[in-house]
VMD Tcl script that draws the C-alpha trace (Angstrom):
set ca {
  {-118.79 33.60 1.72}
  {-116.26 35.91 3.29}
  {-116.27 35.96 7.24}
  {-114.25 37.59 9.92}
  {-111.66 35.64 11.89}
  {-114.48 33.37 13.55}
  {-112.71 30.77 15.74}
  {-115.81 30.62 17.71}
  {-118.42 29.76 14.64}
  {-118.48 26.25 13.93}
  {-117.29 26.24 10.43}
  {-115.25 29.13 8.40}
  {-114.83 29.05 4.54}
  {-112.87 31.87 5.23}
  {-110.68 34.32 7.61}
  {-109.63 37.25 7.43}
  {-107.34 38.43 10.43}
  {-103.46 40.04 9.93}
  {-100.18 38.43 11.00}
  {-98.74 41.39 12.81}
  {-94.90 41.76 14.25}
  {-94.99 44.93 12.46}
  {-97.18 43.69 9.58}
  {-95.94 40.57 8.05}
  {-96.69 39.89 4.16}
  {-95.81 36.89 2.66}
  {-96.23 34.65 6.42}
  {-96.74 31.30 6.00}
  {-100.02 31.04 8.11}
  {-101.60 27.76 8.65}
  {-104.54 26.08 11.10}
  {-102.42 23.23 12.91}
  {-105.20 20.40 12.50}
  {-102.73 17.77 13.53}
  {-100.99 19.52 16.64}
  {-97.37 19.49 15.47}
  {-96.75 22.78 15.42}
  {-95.08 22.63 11.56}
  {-97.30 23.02 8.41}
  {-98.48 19.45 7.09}
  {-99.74 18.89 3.40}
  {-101.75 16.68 1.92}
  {-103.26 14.45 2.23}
  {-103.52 14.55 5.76}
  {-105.87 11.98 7.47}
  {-107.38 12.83 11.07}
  {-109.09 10.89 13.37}
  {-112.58 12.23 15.08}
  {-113.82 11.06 18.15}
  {-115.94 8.77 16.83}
  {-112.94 6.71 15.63}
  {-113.77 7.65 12.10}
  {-110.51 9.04 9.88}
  {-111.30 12.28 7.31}
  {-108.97 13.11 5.06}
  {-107.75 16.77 3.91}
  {-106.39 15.96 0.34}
  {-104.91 19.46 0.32}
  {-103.49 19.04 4.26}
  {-103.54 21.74 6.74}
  {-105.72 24.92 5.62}
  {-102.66 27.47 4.37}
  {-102.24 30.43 2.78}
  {-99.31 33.50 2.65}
  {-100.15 36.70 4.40}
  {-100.74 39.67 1.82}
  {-100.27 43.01 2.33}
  {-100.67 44.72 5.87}
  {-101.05 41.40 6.92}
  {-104.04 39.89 5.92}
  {-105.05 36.85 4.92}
  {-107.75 33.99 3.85}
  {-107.62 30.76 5.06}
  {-110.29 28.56 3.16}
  {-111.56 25.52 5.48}
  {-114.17 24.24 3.15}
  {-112.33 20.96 3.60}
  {-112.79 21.08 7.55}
  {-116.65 20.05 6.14}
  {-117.75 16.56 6.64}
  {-119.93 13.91 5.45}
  {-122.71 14.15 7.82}
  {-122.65 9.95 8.09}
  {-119.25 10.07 8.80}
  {-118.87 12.70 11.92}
  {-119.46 16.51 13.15}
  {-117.67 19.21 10.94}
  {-114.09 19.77 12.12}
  {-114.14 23.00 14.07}
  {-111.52 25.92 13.25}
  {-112.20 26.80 16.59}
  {-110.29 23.33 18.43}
  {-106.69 23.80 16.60}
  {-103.84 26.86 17.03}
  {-103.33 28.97 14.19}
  {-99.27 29.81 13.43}
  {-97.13 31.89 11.28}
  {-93.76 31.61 10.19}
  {-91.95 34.66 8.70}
  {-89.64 32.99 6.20}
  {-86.22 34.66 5.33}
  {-85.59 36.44 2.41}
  {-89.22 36.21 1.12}
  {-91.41 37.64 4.38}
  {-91.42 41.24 4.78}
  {-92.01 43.30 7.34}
  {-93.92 46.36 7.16}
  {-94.00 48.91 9.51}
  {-93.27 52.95 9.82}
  {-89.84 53.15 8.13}
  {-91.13 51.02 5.63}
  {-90.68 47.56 4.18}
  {-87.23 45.11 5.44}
  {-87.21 41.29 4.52}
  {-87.46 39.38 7.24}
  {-83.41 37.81 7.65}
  {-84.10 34.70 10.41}
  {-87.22 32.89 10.64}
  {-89.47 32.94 13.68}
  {-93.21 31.56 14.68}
  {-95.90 33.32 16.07}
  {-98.88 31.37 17.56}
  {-102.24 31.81 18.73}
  {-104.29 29.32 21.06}
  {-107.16 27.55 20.20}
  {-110.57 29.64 20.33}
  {-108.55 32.87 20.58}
  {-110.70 35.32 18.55}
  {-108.20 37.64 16.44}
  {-110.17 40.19 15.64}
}
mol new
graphics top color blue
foreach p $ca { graphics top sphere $p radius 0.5 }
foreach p [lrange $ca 0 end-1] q [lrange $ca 1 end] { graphics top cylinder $p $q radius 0.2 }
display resetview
């Protein structure tokens, strides 16, 4: 199922908003589940409020922006066992993007530059993106 940016739904399987300084293609853009502020893989074990730990064998939901700066996040992993605890909520972590040099590009009216120093864009918790 394809949904927009929902920040405010409890549970995505997938966004869809743009990484825009200029449009950005090929932004590393992740949800920061473990408040670090750097992309973590897998696995990556949290701990809900309950005390109990969930795992994300594939880490932090990532993905690279495409062109005009969209992108899909998947967060069917943010699901969990209904014994173990509430779903994790897209909604309760910052989403970030890094524009990598030499592979991000930048798209705007005089057309396409790579990117040549890396920078980080954020976006609070519960922002809607729309």
């Amino acid at each position: 199922m394809r949904l927009p940016f929902c920040l405010a739904v409890s549970l995505c399987t997938l966004v869809l908003p743009k990484v825009i300084d200029g449009y950005l293609q090929d932004a590393r853009v992740w949800l920061d589940m473990d408040g670090d502020g750097q992309y973590s893989p897998g696995p990556l074990v949290l701990e809900l409020a309950n005390g109990a730990d969930v795992v994300l064998e594939s880490g932090e939901p990532t993905t690279l922006s495409g062109a005009g700066g969209a992108f899909s996040l998947d967060t069917s992993e943010l699901a969990v066992a209904g014994d173990v605890g509430p779903d994790l909520n897209p909604a309760d972590y910052p989403l970030y993007a890094l524009a990598i040099p030499g592979k991000t590009r930048e798209q705007g009216q005089g057309g396409e530059v790579l990117v040549d120093r890396a920078f980080l864009m954020s976006a609070p918790p519960a922002i809607s993106l729309r």
